[in-house]
Every structure is written in C-alpha cells, then in structure tokens.
Kinemage of the C-alpha trace (Angstrom):
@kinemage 1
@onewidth
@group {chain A} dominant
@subgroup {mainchain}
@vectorlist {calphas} color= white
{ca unk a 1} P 33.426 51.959 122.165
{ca unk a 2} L 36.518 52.067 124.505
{ca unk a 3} L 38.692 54.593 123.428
{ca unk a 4} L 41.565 53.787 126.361
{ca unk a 5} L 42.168 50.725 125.038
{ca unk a 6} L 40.713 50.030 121.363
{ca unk a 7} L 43.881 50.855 119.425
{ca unk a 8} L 41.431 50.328 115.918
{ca unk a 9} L 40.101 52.693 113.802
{ca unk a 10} L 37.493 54.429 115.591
{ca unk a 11} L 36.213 55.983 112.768
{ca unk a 12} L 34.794 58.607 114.975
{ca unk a 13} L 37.922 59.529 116.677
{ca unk a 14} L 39.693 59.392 113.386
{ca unk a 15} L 37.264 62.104 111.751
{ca unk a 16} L 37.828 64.283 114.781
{ca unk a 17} L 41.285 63.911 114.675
{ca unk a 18} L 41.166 65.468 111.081
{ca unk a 19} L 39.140 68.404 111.915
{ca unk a 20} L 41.108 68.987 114.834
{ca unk a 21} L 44.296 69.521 113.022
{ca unk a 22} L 41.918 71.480 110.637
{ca unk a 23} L 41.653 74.326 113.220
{ca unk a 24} L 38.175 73.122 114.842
{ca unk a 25} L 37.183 72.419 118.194
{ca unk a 26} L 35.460 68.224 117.969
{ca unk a 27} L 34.873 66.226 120.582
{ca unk a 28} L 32.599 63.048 120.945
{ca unk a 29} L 29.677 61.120 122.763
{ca unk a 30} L 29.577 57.657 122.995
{ca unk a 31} L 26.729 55.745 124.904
{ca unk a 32} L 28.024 53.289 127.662
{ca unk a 33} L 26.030 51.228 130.403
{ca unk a 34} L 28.275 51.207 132.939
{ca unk a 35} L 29.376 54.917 134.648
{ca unk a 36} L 29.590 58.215 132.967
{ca unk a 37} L 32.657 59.561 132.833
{ca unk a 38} L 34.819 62.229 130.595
{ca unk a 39} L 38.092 60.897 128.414
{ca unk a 40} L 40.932 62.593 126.771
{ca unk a 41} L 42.138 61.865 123.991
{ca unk a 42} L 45.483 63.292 122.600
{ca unk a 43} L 45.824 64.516 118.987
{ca unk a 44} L 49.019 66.182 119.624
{ca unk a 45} L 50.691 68.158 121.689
{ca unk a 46} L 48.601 70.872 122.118
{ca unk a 47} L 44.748 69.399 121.524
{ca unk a 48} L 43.158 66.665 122.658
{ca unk a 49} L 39.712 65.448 121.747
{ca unk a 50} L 36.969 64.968 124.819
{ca unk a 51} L 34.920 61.454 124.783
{ca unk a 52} L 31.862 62.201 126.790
{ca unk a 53} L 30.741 58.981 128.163
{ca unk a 54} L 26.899 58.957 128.756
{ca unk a 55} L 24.195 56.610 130.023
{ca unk a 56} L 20.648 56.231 127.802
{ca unk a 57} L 18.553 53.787 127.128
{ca unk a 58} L 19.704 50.590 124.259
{ca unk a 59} L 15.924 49.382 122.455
{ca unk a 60} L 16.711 47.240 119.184
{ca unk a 61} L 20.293 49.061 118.899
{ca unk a 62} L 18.618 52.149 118.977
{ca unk a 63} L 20.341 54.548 121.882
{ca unk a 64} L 19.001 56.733 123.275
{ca unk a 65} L 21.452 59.266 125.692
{ca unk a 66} L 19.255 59.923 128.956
{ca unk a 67} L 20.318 64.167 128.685
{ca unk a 68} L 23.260 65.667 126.766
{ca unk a 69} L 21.065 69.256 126.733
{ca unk a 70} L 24.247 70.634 128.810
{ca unk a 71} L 26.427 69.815 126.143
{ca unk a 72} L 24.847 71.081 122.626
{ca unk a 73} L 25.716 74.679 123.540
{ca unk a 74} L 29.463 74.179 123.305
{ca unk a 75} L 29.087 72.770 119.603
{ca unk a 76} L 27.875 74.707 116.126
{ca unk a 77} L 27.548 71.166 114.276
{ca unk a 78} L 26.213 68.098 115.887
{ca unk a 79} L 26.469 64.660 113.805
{ca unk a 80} L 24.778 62.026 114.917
{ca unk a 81} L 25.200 58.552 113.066
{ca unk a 82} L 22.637 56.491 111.190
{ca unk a 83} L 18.958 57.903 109.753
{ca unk a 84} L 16.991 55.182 111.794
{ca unk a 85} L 18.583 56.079 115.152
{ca unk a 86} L 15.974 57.691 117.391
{ca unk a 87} L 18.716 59.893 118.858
{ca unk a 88} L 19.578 61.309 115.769
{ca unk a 89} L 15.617 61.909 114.760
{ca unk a 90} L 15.783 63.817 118.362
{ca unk a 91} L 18.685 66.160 117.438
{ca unk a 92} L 17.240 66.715 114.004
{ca unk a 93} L 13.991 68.119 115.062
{ca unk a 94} L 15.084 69.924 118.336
{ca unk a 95} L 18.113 71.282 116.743
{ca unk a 96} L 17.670 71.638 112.700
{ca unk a 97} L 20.312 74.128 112.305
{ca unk a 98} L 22.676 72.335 113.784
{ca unk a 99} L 22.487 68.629 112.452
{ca unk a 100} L 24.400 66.619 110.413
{ca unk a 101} L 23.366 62.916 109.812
{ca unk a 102} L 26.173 60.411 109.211
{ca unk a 103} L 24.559 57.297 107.392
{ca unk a 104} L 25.877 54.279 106.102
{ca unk a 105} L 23.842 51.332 106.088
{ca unk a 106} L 22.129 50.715 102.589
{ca unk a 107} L 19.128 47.843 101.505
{ca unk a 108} L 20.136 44.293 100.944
{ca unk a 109} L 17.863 41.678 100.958
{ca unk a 110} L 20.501 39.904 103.636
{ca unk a 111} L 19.551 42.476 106.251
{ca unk a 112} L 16.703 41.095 106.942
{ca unk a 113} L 16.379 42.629 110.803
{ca unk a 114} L 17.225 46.011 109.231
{ca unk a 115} L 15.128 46.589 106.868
{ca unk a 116} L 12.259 45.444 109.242
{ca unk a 117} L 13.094 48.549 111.710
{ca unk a 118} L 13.433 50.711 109.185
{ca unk a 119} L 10.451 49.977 107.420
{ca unk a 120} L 9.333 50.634 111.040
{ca unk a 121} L 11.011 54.319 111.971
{ca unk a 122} L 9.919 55.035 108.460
{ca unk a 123} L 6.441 55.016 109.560
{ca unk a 124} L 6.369 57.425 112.080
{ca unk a 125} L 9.744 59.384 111.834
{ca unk a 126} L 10.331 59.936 108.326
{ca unk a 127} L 8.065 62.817 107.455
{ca unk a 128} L 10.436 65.088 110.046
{ca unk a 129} L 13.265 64.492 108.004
{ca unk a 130} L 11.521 65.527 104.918
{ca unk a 131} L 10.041 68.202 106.516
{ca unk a 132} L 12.819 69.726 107.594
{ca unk a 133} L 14.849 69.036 104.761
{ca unk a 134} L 17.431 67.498 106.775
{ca unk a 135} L 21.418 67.458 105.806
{ca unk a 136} L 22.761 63.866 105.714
{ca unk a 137} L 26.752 62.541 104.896
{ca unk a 138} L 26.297 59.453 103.736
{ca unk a 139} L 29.681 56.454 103.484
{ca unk a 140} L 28.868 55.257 99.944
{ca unk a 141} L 26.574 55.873 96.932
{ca unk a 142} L 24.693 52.423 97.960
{ca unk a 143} L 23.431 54.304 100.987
{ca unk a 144} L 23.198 57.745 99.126
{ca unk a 145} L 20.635 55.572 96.620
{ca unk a 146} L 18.641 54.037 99.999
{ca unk a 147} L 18.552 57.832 101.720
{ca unk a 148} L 17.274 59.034 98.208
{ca unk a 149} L 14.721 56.261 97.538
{ca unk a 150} L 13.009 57.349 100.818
{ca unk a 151} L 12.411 60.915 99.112
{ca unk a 152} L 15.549 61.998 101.293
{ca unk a 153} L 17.040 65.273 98.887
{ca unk a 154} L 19.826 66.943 101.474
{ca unk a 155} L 22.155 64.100 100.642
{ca unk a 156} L 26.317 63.980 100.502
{ca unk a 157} L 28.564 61.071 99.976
{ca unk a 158} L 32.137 61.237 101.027
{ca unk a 159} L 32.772 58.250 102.283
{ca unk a 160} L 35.190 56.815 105.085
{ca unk a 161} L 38.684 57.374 106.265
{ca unk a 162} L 41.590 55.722 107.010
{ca unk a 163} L 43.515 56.993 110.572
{ca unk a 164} L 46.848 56.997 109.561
{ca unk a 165} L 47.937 57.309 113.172
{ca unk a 166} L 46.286 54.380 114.525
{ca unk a 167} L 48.368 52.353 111.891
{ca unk a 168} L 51.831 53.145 113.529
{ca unk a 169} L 53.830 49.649 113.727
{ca unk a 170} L 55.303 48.577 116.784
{ca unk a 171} L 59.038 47.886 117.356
{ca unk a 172} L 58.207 45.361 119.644
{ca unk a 173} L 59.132 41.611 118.464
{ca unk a 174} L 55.801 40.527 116.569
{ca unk a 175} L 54.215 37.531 117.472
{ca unk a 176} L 54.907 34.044 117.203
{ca unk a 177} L 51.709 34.083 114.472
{ca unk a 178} L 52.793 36.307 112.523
{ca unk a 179} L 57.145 34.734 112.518
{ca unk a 180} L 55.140 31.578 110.914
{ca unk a 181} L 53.848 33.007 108.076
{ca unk a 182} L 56.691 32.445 105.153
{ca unk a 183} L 56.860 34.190 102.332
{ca unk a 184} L 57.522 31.386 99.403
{ca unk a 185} L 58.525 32.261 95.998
{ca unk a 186} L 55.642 29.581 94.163
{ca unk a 187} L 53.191 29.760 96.885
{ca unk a 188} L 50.244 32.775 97.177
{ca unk a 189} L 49.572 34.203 100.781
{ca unk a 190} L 45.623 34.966 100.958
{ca unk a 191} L 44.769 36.873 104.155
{ca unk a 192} L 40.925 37.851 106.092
{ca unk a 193} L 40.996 39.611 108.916
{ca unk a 194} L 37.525 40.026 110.485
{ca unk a 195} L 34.297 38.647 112.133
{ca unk a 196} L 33.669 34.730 111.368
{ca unk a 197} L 29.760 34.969 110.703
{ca unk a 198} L 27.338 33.938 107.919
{ca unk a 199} L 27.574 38.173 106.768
{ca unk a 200} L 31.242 37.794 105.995
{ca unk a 201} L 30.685 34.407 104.236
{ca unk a 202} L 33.989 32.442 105.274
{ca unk a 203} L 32.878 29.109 103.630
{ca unk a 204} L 33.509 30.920 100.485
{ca unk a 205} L 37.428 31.694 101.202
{ca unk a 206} L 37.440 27.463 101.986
{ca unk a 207} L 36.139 26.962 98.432
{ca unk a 208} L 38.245 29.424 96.835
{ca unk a 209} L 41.460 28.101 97.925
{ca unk a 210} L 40.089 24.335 96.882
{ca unk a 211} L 39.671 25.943 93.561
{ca unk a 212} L 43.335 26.916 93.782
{ca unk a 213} L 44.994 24.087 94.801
{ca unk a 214} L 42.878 21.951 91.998
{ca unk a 215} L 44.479 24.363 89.784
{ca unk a 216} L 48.196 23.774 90.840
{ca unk a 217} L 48.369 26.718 92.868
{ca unk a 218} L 50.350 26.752 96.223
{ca unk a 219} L 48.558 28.735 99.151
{ca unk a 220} L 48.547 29.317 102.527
{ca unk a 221} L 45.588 30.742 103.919
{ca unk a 222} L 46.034 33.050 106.919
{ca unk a 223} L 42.720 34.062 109.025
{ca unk a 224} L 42.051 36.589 111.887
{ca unk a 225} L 39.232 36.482 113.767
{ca unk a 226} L 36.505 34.829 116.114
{ca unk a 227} L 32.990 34.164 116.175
{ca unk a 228} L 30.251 32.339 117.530
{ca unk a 229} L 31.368 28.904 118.440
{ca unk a 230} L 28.300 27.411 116.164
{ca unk a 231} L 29.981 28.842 112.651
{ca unk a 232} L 33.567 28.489 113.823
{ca unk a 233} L 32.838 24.761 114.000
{ca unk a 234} L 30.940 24.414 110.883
{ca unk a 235} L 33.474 27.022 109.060
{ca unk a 236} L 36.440 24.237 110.470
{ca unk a 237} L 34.394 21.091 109.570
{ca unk a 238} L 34.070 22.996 106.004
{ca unk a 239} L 37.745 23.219 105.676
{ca unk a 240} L 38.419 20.010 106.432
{ca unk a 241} L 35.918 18.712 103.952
{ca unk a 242} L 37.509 20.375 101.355
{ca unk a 243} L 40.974 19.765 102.252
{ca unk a 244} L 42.183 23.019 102.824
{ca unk a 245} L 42.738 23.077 106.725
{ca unk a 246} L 46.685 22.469 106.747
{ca unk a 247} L 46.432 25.102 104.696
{ca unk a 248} L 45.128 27.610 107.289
{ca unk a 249} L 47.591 29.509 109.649
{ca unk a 250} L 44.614 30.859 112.032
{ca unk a 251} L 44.545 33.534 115.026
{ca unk a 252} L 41.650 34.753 116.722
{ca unk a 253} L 43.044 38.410 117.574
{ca unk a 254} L 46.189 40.155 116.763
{ca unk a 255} L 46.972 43.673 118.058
{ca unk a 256} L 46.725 46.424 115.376
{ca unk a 257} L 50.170 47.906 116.371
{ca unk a 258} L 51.442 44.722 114.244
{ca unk a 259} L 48.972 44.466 111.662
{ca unk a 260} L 51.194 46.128 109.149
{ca unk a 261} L 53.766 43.273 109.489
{ca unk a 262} L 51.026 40.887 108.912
{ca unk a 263} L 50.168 42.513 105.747
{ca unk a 264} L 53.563 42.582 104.402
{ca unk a 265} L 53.759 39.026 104.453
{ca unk a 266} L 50.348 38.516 101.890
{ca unk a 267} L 49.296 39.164 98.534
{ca unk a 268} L 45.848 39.267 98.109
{ca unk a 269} L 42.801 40.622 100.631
{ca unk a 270} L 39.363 38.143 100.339
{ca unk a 271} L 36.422 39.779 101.417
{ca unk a 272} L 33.458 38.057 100.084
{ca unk a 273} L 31.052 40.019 102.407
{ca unk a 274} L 27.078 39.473 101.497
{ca unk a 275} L 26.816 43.248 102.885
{ca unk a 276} L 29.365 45.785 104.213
{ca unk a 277} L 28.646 49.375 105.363
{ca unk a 278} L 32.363 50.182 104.310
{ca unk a 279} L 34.695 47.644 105.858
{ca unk a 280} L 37.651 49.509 107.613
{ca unk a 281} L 39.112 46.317 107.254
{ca unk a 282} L 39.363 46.916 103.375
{ca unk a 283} L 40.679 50.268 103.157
{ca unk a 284} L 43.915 48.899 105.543
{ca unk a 285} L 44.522 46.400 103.086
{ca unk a 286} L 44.286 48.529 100.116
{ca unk a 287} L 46.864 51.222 102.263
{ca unk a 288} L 49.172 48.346 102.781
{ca unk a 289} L 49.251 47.569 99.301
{ca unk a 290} L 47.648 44.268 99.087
{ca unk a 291} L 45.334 42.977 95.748
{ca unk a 292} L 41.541 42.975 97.217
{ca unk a 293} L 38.796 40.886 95.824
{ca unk a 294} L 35.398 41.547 97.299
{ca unk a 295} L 32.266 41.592 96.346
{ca unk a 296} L 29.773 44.389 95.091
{ca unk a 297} L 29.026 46.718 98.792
{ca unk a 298} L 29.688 49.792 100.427
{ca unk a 299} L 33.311 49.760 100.498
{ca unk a 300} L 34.127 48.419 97.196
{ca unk a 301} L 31.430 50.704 95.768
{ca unk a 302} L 33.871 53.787 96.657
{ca unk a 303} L 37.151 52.584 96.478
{ca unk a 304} L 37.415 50.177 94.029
{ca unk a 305} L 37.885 50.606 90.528
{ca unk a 306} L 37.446 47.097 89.145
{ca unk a 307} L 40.734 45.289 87.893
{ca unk a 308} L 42.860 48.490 88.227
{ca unk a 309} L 43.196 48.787 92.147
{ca unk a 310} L 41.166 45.774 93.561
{ca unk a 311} L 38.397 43.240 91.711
{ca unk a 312} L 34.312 43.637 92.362
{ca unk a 313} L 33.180 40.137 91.885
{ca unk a 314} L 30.041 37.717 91.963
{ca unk a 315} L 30.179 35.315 94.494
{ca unk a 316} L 31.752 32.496 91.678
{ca unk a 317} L 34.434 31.027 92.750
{ca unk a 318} L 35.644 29.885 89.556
{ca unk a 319} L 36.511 33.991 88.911
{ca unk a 320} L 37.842 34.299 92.488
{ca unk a 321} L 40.659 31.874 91.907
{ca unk a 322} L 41.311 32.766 87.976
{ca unk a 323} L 41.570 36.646 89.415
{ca unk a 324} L 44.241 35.308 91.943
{ca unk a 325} L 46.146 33.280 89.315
{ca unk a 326} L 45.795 35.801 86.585
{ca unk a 327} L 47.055 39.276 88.218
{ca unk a 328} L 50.464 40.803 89.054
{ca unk a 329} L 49.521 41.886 92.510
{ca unk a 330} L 52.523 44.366 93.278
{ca unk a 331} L 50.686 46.654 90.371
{ca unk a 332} L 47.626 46.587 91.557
{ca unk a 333} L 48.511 46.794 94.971
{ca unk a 334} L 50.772 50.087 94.519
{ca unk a 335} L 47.283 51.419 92.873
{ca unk a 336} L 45.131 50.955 95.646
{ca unk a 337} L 47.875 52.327 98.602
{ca unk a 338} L 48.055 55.031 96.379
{ca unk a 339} L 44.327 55.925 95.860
{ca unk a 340} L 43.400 55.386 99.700
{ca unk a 341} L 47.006 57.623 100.707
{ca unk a 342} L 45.356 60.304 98.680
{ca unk a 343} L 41.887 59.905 98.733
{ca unk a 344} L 40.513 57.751 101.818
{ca unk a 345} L 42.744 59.428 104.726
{ca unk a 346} L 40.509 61.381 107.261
{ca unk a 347} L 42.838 64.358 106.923
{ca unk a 348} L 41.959 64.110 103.024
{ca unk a 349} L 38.441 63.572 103.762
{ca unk a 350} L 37.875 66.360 106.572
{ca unk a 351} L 37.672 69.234 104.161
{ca unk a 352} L 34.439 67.727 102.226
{ca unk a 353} L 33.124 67.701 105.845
{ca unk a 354} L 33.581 71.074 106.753
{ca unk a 355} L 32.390 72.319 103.599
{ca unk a 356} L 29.083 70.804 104.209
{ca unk a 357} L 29.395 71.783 107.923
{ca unk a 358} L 29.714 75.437 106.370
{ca unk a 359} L 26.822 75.512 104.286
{ca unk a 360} L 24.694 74.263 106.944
{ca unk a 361} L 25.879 76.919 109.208
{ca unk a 362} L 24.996 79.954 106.581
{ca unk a 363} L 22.172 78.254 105.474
C-alpha cells in the first residue's frame, strides 16, 4: 500500500486520520517486500501519522511482519485486520489486552479460495480466539453473522468510512475522458468504476444496458478500470454481441483528484458485485449523490436502505433496467450523500472506535 503516491482511500490512513483529530496518537504498519523504511503522513498542521514500512514473510496472502516487538510499546490498542491473518492470531495471543481485530470478509459460496483457508486457520487457530474471548470490529453485519457462526461472541459492527479529504477536486483542467462525457437531457449516464474480473460481474452492466436500449432508453455507458487481458477481451467481445459497445465511453485509470467531476456527469452507480467486503467504490458514489443499484453484500448490507437511498437487487436484469427507468434519481441521490455525509465519514465513525478501544482498555 503506497501511501506517497496512492491518492485513494486508504481506509487505514483514513481511520487514523479520524482518531488523530480525535486527540489520539495512530500510526500504521504496512508489510512491503522491498526496503523498510518510515513515512509521514500529514493530517494537518500540527500531526502527522507514521507508516512503518516492514519486511515479513507473504504465504497464501497471509503476512507475516519478520519483528515489530520494538514497536508495540508505543501503542495501548493494536488492530490488526482480518480473523484468518496469522499476524493478527500472533498479536491476539501475545498481546490480549491490547487487540482489536478489524474483519470484513464474510461466506459466499463465490469465494471459493477463502473459505478453503479459513476452513483451514479454523482448525488450528480458532480455539485462541475463543479462548481468549477476543474483541473484533467487524465492516458489515454479513461478516458480524460469519465471526458469530464460528462461536466468535466479542463482536462489533461499525462499518467503513469515507475520507473526506482524499476526495478534494482538483482545479486542474480534467481530462480529455472525462470533457467527452455529455450530459443529454433524454439520454441516462450509467457509470462503474472498478476492477474488470468475473467478482465484479461486468457482463451483467452489457446486458443491462441491452435491456435499456430495447426499451427506448438512451444511454451511454461510462467504465473505469482494467483487468486481466483474458476478461477484458471476452467483457469487449460481450459488448459487441449485444450491441452496446458505441455505447461505452471507457478508461482504464483516472486520478481520484477528478473523480468528483466524473460523477457529476452520471446518474446512476451499477455494481452488480457477486461478493464485496464493502466497496469504497460505493460509498463515493452514494457521497456524490448518484442512484446505486447493487446487489445483496457487504456494502449494500450497511448503507443501503432499499429504494429510499440506493436499490439491493437479484442479479435480473429485467429489474435492473425497470429500476433505472422507473426512479427520479436526484431524490434518491440527495438521500444517500446525505446518509454517508452523516453516517459513513471516518470522523463520524471514529467515536464507535474509541469506545470499543475504551472498554478494552478497562476491561
């Protein structure tokens, strides 16, 4: 995770952001392979947040740091990320009082590879957990439900922020991609931004705007992202099969600094995700004030309210494209900006942190 450059929401830097401004001294470790090294990172004038940079070992995207025992002293909380990570099973046992789990993944019968390793760290890990009664934050009640199935009690969900900060627009002239994009009075603007992969299920957003334009409806489709060149092909070959590809308006990366000129030019957000932790990429769009229609995971299970600030739907695309043709999007729109401005911002967020942060510490 490179913090000098990555202008995206880190969620990690975002949280300590919060808690900075809160009054609390936060800093991070991030695993890297190439040298160790110490970053600053400003949060304003006065604080700064320090990303330790440290070497380990990387088995089945488990890390594992080599020796941050010089740095656990400095800290009263430490919050590792994920139940099945074998770093965070380390801190847990050597440091009980201390340790705060962050989890987010959940079951789904898509994560096939998942489900395998943790049916394998439940074998010989779990019991410590249990044992120790172990405090976990969890991202959504889908993952609160998979902690809890496991016998897991110790369990809080808050959910994910939103770094306000890292959203800042840029007064630069935006890009050439973005100047294309027209807004037209009788046609609908339908924008992903995100991964092209087999998860994210881009075919789908090709057969929902077929169902459009059989229906009358006027669209241009506007995609960020890249992927393997395997899908990207068979995503393109898809398009053009169904007659949508001079339709598309396509970019494989666009800086974030000018993602919230992008978003003024849409209406509606399509995320038909088989499986989502959270999706950062949803709560922008719901800040920005655009109509989201995604499917049942562990975004939409927290910040959704179906059909008042954003639509939960089966994978039908028959209900994708009546949703688009039958809503007033600037109402639902204003909903969801207003639900994530108050709700889903890490500075909102941060006191449900320290809270549990406290109880651990006069536990």
């Amino acid at each position: 995770m490179d913090v000098k450059h990555n202008t995206y929401n880190i969620q990690e830097v975002g949280l300590a952001k919060a808690l900075i401004r809160r009054g609390h001294v936060c800093d991070i470790v991030f695993w890297t392979d190439n040298n160790e090294e110490n970053v600053s990172v400003p949060v304003d004038k006065e604080h700064s947040i320090t990303v330790y940079y440290r070497k380990g070992k990387n088995i089945l995207k488990n890390a594992i740091f080599n020796d941050i025992s010089d740095l656990i002293p400095q800290y009263d909380i430490l919050q590792p990320c994920e139940y099945n990570q074998i770093q965070a099973w380390i801190l847990a046992k050597k440091y009980p009082n201390k340790t705060v789990i962050y989890h987010g993944p959940y079951y789904s019968d898509f994560n096939k590879g998942y489900n395998k390793i943790c049916k394998l760290f439940d074998t010989f890990f779990l019991r410590t957990y249990k044992k120790l009664n172990t405090q976990f934050i969890v991202k959504s009640k889908l993952a609160e439900k998979f902690l809890r199935s496991k016998e897991l009690k110790n369990v809080k969900t808050i959910g994910v922020g939103i770094d306000l900060s890292a959203l800042t627009s840029s007064d630069e002239k935006v890009p050439e991609f973005i100047e294309s994009i027209k807004r037209k009075p009788d046609t609908v603007n339908l924008l992903y931004i995100g991964r092209f992969e087999p998860r994210r299920n881009i075919p789908f957003i090709y057969e929902v705007a077929k169902q459009l334009k059989d229906k009358g409806q006027k669209i241009q489709l506007i995609m960020v992202g890249k992927g393997d060149s395997e899908y990207v092909q068979m995503c393109e070959q898809k398009a053009r099969e169904l007659g949508v590809n001079r339709d598309i308006i396509k970019t494989e990366r666009l800086e974030q600094k000018y993602l919230s000129k992008l978003y003024e030019k849409c209406d509606f957000f399509l995320l038909p995700t088989h499986y989502e932790i959270f999706g950062m990429v949803l709560l922008e769009a719901m800040y920005y004030g655009l109509t989201c229609l995604t499917t049942e995971n562990g975004g939409s299970d927290m910040l959704i309210e179906d059909g008042k600030d954003g639509f939960v739907l089966p994978l039908d695309t028959e209900k994708w494209a009546e949703t688009v043709m039958n809503n007033k999007v600037k109402e639902i729109g204003c909903s969801a900006h207003q639900k994530i401005a108050d709700k889903y911002t890490w500075d909102a967020l941060a006191g449900k942190f320290e809270d549990v942060y406290q109880c651990k510490l006069n536990y």
